[in-house]
C-alpha positions in Angstrom: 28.7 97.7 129.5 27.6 95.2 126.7 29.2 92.0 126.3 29.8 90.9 122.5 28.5 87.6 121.8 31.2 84.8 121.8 31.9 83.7 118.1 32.7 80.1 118.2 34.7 78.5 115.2 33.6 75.8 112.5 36.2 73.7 113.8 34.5 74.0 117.8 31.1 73.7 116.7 32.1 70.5 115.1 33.0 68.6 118.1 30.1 70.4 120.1 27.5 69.2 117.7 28.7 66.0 117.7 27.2 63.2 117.9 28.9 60.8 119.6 28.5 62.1 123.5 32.2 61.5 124.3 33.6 64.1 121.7 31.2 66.6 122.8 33.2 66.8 126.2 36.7 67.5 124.2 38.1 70.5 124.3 39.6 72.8 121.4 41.8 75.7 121.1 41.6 77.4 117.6 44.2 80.5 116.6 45.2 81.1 113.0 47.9 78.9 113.6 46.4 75.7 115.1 44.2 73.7 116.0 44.3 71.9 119.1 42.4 69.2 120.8 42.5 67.8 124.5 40.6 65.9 126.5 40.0 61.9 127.9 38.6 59.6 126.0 37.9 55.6 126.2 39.5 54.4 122.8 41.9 55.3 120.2 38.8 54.8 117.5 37.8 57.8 120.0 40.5 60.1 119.6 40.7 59.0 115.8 37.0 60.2 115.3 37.7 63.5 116.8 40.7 64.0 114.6 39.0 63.7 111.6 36.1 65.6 112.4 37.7 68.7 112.7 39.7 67.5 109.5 37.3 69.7 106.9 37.6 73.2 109.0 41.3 73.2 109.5 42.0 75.5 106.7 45.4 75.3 106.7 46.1 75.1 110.2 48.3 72.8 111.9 46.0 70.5 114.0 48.0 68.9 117.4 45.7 66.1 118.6 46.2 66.0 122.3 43.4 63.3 123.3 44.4 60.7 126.0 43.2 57.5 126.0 42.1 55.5 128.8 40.3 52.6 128.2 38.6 50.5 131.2 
């Protein structure tokens, strides 16, 4: 049995390729629908920054910004 390559979205390989280390580690859940991102990070400017890097490749998706912040 073959496996088909995993397709990963614009809107994924935006946070992957990152590069700010912190939003690399976020995690993202695309449907045709939505576009939803999780994860921990240390500031609001953090979670801000993610936000709007996926803001180009929502294409009319509802994005849901589920980012925590905890700060030290």
């Amino acid at each position: 049995m073959v496996s088909s390559p995993v397709v990963l979205s614009p809107a994924t390989l935006a946070l992957r390729d990152n590069p700010i280390p912190a939003l690399r580690q976020l995690a993202i859940d695309v449907t045709d629908e939505q576009v939803v991102i999780s994860g921990l990070v240390a500031s609001y400017y953090l979670k801000q920054l993610a936000q709007e890097a996926l803001m180009p490749y929502l294409d009319g998706r509802t994005l849901h910004n589920r980012v925590a912040v905890r700060s030290e």
